[in-house]
C-alpha positions, 0 to 999 in steps of 0.5 A: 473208835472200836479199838479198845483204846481211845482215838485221842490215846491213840494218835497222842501215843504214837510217838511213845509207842515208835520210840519204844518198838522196833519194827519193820521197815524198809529204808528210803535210800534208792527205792523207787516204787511203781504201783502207789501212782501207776509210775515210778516214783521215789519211795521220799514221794510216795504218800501211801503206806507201803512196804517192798520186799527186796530180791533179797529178802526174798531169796534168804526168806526160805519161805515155802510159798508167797502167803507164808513171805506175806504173813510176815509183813505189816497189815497181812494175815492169812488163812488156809485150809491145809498145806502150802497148795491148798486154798489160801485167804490173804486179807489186808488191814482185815479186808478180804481176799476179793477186796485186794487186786493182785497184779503180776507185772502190771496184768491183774489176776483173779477168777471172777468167780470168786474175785479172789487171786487164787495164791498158791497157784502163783510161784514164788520162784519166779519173783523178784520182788512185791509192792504191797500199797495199803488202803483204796486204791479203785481210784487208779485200779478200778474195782475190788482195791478197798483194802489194798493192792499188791503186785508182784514183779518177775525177774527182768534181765539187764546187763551181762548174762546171768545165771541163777539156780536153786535146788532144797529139801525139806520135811515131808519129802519137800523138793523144790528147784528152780533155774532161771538165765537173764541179760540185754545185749547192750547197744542202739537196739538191745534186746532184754530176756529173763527166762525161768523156771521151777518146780515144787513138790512135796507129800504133805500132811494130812489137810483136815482135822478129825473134828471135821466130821465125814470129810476127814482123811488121815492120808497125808496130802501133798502138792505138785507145783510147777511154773515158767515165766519169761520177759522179752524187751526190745529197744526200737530207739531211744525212748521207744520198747516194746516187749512182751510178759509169760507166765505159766503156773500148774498146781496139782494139789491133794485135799480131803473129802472123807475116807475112800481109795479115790484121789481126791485132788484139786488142778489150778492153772494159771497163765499170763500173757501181755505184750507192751509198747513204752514210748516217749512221744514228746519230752514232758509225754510219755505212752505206755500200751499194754494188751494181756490176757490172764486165765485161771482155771480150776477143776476139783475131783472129789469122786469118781462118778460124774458129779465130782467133777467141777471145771470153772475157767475165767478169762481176763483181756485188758487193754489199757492205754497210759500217758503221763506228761511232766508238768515241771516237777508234777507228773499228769496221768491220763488212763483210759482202760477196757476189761472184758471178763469171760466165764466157763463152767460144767456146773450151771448155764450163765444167762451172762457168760461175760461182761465188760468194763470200760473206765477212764482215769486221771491223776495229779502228784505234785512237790512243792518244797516239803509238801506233797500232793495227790489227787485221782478220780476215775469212772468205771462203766459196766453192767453193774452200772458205773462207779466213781471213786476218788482219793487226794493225799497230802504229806509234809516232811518235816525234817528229811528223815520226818514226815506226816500224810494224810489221805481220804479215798473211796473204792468199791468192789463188784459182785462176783459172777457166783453172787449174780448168777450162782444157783439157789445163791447168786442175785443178778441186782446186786450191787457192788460194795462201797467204801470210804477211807481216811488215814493218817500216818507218821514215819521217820527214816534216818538210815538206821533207824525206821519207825512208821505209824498208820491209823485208818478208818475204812467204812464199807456199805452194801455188804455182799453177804448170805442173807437167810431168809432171801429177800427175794423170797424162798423159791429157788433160795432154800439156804439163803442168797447173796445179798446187800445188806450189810455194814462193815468197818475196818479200823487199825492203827498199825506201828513199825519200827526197825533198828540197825546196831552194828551186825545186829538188825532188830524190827517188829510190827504190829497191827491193833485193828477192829474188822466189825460187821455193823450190822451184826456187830460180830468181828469179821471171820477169820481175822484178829484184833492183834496180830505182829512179827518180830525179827532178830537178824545177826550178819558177820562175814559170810553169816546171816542167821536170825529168829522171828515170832510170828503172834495172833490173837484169837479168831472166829471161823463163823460169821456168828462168832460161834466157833473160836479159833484161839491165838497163836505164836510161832518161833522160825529160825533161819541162816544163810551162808555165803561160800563165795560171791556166787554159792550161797546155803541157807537153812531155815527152821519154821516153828520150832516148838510144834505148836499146834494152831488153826487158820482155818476152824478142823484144817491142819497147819504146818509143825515143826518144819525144817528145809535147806538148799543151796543157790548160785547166784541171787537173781 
């Protein structure tokens, strides 16, 4: 083991070390989970490491986008190069950005680009809670889920109808508002709807530190956000929806490329469209038909001639069609899945503007008395030829409260479109990367008290890296080409604990994990060998107001370990306050000593920040 403690310490510790931390954890009572299995499931049957955050958690978060709610959750870091709208990195047990799925109501995200969700462009107004499900899951998503997958879930209407808004200011003449309205019908064919939308804006500080060099600017540079989402569902009969998923999201934002009168600024956009049909065919069987179609498109203007603008669109359409039939207690699912990925681009002509995947899966998840059972394989087919990846889980309670698991599974990730056919970089052989996950985990959950402890060991092959000088020789490759010739490996153990003592609440988590390049023997950029969050919440009555400390330990911002970014440990502040069932304020203080620390080697991070707002209603 790479850890700084032995594997046989550490699993003989976990049982000290839950007893004596508290950390953050989420109860079991009524938590159904849907994308550990692709199906609802209750959180006593998942075996996968998994955290949820709840609408209201969400909602008396005070957090200013979606990367600063992930960064306080177990196994997440993050890295930025500036304010709140500019390019976020959000790795997960140290795998990176393009190494994660992001869903967003089933329909998956991304620029194939890049193979990274671009994250400040999803607004965190329109969410009503996340899934985040650690470790491989390409078995029933396919590629890119080595490290993990999240998904996020927007506000679905039921009951009567409901109105909800918010409206908060902040530093740097920081404004946000949203409003959103949501009900069903009721009756034999009742229609659902839940419509949203918000707005974000802020002027921001300056994106870089002097110590860049010619790209500094000490303008400030601030961020225009605005989002729409909706859902519609119509019941044609018992057992039988259908329904269709919107999402728009624009994000101009302001970044610095050296000292000139000329705006230089960044456009993202982002939408999601998806129609669906839920029927149950038969008693034990039922269909799920899902059509979408997601787009991101970027455009950068870093000058005002010609040159400095840069226009790159993807498309995704997917068509996916799931059946899960009941075999007993046991639940079947069959997939079968066709993705098409287009490309557009100003910059450079694509010998392959498109490409398309077909893939077919099966899964198995079975109880027996205190014994959990899963097992899935599936074959991906596309140009970069076909992949199968598989996993199998088995959990066992001990006592209703007690459980252990363990699984093993395999995934792999795609070469991107820049790492086939970027100019001077791209190699259109490469292959997609490998990788092999085995984990074992304890939790225990009594209500009061939660404790959780994983261990994984995730090995990658085929690392998609620059290699310099290219083997396919210097012509056309001046600076190197991506190319696979690298090993990783990702291996953690992570503790979590919460406990509930009257009005106080107390959690903590930590993560203790080695992200190594094998080949080069140098920590993965941009991650920590230690990093945590501790919390401390007190409600009476109407009043709920708590700390957190947010700790890293040191980074390198190089793949050569050259360039140190040091640790780091941020104090927020934050209460709520509850006027009436409806009208609620809260206040939240981030970083309250003004510590000055990097997520990105010369990019400024936020100071001492300080918001307030006021909402009506909580979903």
């Amino acid at each position: 083991m790479t850890l700084r403690i032995s594997r046989p310490a550490a699993l003989t510790s976990l049982a000290l070390a839950m007893a004596a931390s508290y950390a953050h954890a989420e109860p079991t009572t009524g938590t159904v989970l849907v994308t550990a299995t692709r199906h609802p499931q209750a959180l006593a049957d998942v075996i996968s490491d998994s955290v949820t955050i709840s609408p209201e958690q969400i909602a008396e978060s005070g957090a200013g986008s979606i990367v600063d709610l992930l960064q306080r959750q177990r196994g997440i870091e993050i890295a930025r190069t500036g304010g709140a709208g500019t390019n976020s990195t959000v790795f997960i047990r140290g795998a990176n950005s393009n190494q994660n799925i992001v869903l967003v109501d089933g329909v998956r995200i991304g620029s194939s680009t890049t193979g990274a969700a671009n994250w400040s462009a999803i607004p965190l107004t329109a969410i009503d809670h996340i899934e985040i499900i650690y470790g491989p899951l390409s078995s029933l998503y396919g590629a890119d889920a080595i490290g993990g997958v999240i998904q996020i879930f927007t506000k679905k209407g039921k009951g009567a109808p409901a109105f909800t808004a918010f409206a908060g200011y902040g530093t740097d003449n920081t404004r946000e508002a949203d409003a959103s309205i949501s009900g069903a019908t009721g009756g034999e064919h009742s229609i659902s709807y839940a419509i949203s939308a918000g707005k974000e804006k802020s002027d921001g500080f300056s994106a870089t530190r002097p110590g860049i060099g010619k790209a500094y600017n000490a303008d400030k540079d601030g961020y225009d956000h605005e989002s729409a989402t909706a859902q519609f569902g119509l019941r044609l009969a018992e057992g039988h929806e259908v329904g269709a998923l919107l999402l728009h999201s624009k994000l101009e934002s302001q970044y610095d490329n050296g000292v000139a009168a000329f705006d230089v600024r960044s456009n993202a956009k982002l939408e999601n469209a998806s129609i669906y049909s839920k029927n149950q065919i038969l008693p034990i069987w039922q269909s799920l038909v899902q059509y979408s179609q997601t787009k991101d498109e970027g455009a950068t203007y870093s000058s005002a001639q010609a040159s400095g603008y840069s226009q790159i669109n993807t498309k995704q359409t997917d068509f996916t069609w799931q059946n899960d039939v009941q075999i007993g207690a046991d639940v079947l699912q069959l997939l079968y899945s066709h993705r098409k990925e287009e490309v557009e681009t100003n910059g450079y002509k694509l010998d392959n503007p498109q490409r398309t995947t077909n893939s077919f899966a099966a899964s198995y998840n079975a109880r027996r008395g205190d014994n959990l059972f899963t097992a899935s394989a599936r074959r991906d087919k596309s140009m970069y030829g076909a992949k199968t990846t598989g996993s199998l889980g088995y959990g066992y309670n001990f006592t209703q409260a007690l459980r252990a698991t363990a699984s093993y599974g395999t995934s792999f990730r795609a070469p991107t479109y820049n790492e086939l056919y970027y100019p001077s970089y791209g190699n259109p052989h490469n292959k997609p990367e490998l990788g092999k996950n085995a984990e074992v985990g304890l939790r225990y959950d009594s209500g009061a008290t939660a404790l959780s402890a994983s261990y994984y060991r995730n090995r990658l092959t085929d690392l998609l890296v620059n290699t310099n000088p290219c083997p396919l020789g210097s012509a056309g490759y001046t600076s190197g080409c991506a190319y696979n010739v690298n090993h990783a490996l990702l291996e953690g153990l992570t503790l979590s604990a919460s406990q509930q003592l009257g009005r106080f609440t107390f959690a903590a988590n930590v993560d203790l994990q080695d992200p190594k390049d094998e080949t080069s023997g140098k920590r993965l950029q941009r991650r920590a060998k230690k990093h945590g969050n501790l919390l401390a919440d007190y409600a009476a009555g109407a009043w709920k107001a708590g700390v957190e400390l947010q700790l890293s330990g040191d980074r390198y911002d190089d793949a050569a370990n050259n360039n140190r970014m040091g640790g780091y440990g941020l104090v927020n502040l934050y209460a709520t306050y509850h006027f009436n069932r409806d009208w609620s304020a809260l206040v939240r203080w981030n970083n309250i000593n003004d510590k000055q620390y990097d997520l990105a080697r010369n990019y400024t991070t936020p100071m001492s920040k300080l918001f307030a707002g006021i909402r009506y209603g909580y979903k």
